[in-house]
N, C-alpha and C positions, 0 to 999 in steps of 0.2 A: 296343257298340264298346269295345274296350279295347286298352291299349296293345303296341307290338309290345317287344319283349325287346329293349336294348341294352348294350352295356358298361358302363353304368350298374349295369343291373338284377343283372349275374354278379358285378360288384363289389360291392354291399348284398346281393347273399345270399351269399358269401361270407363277408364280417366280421360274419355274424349262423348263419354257419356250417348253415346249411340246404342241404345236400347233394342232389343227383338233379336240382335243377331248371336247372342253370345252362346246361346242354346243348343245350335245347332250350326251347321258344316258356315262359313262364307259361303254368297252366292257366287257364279262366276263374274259377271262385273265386278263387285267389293274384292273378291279375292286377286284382281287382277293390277290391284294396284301397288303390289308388290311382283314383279315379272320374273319370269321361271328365270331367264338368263341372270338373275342377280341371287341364283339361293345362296352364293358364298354369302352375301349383303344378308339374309334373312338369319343364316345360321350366325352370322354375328349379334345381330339383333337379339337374338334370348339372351345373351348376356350383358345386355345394356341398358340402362335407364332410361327414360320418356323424354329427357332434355337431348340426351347423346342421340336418341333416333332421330329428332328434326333434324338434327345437324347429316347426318346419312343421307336419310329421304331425300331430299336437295334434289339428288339427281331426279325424282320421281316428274319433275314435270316433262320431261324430254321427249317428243316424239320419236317415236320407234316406228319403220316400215313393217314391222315384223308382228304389229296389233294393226290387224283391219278397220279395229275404228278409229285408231289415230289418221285414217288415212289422209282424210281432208288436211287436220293442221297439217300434215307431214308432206302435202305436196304442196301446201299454199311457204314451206320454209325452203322446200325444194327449187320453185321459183328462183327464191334470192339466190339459189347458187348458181342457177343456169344464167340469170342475168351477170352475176359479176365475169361467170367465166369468158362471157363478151369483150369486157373491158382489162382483167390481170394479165401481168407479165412481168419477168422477172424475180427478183426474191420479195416471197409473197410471205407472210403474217396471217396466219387464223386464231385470233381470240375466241373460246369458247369451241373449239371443236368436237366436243361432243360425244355420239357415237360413231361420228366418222364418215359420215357417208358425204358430208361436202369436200372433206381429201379428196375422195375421187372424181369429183366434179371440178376440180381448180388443180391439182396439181401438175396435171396434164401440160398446163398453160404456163407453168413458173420455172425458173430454171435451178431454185429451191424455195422449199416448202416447209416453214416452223408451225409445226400446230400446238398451241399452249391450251391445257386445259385444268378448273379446278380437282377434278378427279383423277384418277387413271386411266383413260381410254386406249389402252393400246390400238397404234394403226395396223391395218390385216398386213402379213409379210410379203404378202401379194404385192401391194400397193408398194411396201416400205424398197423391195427388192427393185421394181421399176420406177420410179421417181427418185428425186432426191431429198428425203424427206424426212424432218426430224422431231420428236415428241418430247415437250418439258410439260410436268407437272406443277402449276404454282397460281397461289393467289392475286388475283389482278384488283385495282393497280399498287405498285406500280408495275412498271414490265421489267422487271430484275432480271440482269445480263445479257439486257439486248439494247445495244449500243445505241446513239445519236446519230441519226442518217444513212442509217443503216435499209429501211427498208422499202422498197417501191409500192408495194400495195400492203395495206390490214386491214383484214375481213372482220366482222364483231357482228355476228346475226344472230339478234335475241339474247343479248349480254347485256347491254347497258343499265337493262329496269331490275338488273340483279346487283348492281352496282350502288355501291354505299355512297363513294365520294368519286361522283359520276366526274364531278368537274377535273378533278387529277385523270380521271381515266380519259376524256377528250384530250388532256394536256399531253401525258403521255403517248397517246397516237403519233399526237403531231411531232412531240418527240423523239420515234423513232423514223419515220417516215423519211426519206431522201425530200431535198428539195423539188418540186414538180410529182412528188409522190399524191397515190390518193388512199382515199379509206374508204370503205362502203361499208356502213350499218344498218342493221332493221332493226325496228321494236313496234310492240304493239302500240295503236292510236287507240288512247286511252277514251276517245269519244266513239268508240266501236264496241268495247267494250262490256260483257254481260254483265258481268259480276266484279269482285273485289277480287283480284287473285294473290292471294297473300305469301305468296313465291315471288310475286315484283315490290322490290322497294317502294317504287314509284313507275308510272306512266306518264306519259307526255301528250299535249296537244299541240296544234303543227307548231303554235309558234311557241310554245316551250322547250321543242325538239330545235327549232330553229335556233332558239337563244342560247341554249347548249353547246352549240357544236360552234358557235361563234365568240365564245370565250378563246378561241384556236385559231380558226380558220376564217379566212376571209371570202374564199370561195365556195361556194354554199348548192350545190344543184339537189333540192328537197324534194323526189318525188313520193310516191304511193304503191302500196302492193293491191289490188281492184280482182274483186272475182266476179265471173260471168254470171248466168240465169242457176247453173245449175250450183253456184257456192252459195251465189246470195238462198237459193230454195233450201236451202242447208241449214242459212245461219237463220233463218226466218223459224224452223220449224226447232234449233237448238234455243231462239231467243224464247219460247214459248215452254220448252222443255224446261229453261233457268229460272224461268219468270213461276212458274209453278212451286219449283222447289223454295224459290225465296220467299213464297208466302207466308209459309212455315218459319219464317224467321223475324216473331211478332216486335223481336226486342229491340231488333237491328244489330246483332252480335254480328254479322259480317263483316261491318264496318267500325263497329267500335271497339272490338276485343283490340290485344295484341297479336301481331302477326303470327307468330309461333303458335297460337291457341287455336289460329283457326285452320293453320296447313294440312295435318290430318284430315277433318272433317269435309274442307276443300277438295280435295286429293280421292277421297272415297266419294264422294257425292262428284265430282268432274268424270272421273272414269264409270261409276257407273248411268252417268246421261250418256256417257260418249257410247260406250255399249247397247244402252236402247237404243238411244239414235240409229243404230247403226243394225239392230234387228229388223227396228220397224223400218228400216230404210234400208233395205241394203244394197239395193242397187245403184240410186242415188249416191249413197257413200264410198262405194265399190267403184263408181265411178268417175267419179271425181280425180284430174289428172292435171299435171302441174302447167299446162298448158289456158286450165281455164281459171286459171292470174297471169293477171299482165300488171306491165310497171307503166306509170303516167304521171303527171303533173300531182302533186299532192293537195289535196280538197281533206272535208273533215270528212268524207264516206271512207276511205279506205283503210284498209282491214290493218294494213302495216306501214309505217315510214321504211323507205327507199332511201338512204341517205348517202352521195356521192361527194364526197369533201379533199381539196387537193391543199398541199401545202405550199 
């Protein structure tokens, strides 16, 4: 199900200057970039200005299990929770939890569980009822009302390249952490990278991830998130699908607009490659299971830093 076209919708594609569609319905990729489970989020939307929408949107890069063609990102972030659940225990810390579905992948393991998020994600009562597990809403960093030494493990997967003043935010980790505590982060390896994604502040290459997390920490184990034949056939056939679409873009506006100007048009053009992709491909995509990423030593091939940091 997705939404029907209204005067809204002709007016945001309009001031984002995306031409042919305003005529007639969205197609189902473009329409899908606002998701049925958020129509509270849409119905607020008609009453809002085009500065107040970015600021909403935000959530819109998030993979969801619940779109088949997120599926790929969505197992290659799945990974990183199956690996930490290896290593937590104790009272654990999730920065950036999201829509939740790494609560149930970790909490199992802690003897509590803080999930701090900029939105409101409520955790399912399911989960809330069996673990011990608690949800604050607020912007990071710093990490307001979470004491000094307080915590044995913080989880941050795919937080930090959203992060303004990263360097507070590595500080603050170690901040809370118990002595002998650790942290596991991922973000994407900005030399893997298609495109400009105007949703991350910044990206990092290893040894700018490396230099980062060593403004804190002295202990450093950097590894990579690596996908097998059938992700790299994925990301070969997305690199050719991006490479297409940027041709079209004779000015270089990708990279030299402001961020803000380009998240829209980013946002609709990412979900509607992710939807071909994933027509003309669907088994491939359909297929794809968080088993074919593995963690290893970090090189410039890989898709994600793996970052295991003790204090």
């Amino acid at each position: 199900m997705f939404y029907e076209q209204t005067e809204f919708h002709k007016e945001l594609l309009q001031n984002f200057s995306i031409k042919g569609l305003i005529d007639k319905p969205l197609p189902r990729p473009l329409s899908g970039f606002i998701r049925v489970r958020r129509l509270d989020l849409f119905i607020t939307f008609a009453n809002q200005k085009p500065k107040k929408i970015m600021s909403i949107l935000q959530t819109a890069e998030r993979s969801s299990h619940l779109d088949p063609s997120e599926n790929v990102i969505f197992q290659r972030h799945l990974i990183a929770y199956k690996e930490a659940a290896k290593l937590i225990s104790g009272t654990v810390l999730e920065i950036g939890s999201g829509e939740g579905y790494g609560v149930s992948e970790l909490a199992g393991k802690s003897e509590k569980y803080l999930a701090i998020d900029k939105y409101f994600s409520p955790i399912s009562e399911d989960l809330m009822g069996k673990y011990n597990i608690e949800f604050k809403q607020m912007n990071v960093p710093p990490l307001r009302g979470i004491a000094d030494n307080s915590m044995d493990f913080v989880v941050a997967f795919q937080v930090i390249e959203h992060i303004q003043d990263d360097e507070l935010f590595i500080k603050e980790i170690y901040r809370v952490l118990k002595p002998g505590g650790k942290a596991v982060l991922t973000t994407p390896n900005i030399l893997m990278s298609l495109s400009r994604n105007p949703w991350h502040i910044r990206e990092y290459t290893p040894s700018e991830m490396k230099n980062i997390l060593q403004i804190s920490f002295k202990n450093i184990d950097l590894k990579g998130v690596y996908g097998n034949e059938k992700v790299l056939n994925y990301y070969a056939e997305n690199k050719k699908s991006v490479d297409k679409i940027r041709k079209w873009d004779i000015f270089n506006l990708e990279k030299n607009l402001p961020r803000w100007m380009v998240q829209m048009p980013y946002d609709i053009l990412n979900r509607f490659n992710r939807h071909k992709l994933q027509n003309n491909n669907e088994s491939l995509v359909d297929g794809i299971e968080f088993t074919d990423y593995s963690v290893k030593d970090v090189s410039d091939g890989c898709l994600d830093y793996f970052c295991i940091v003790t204090k």
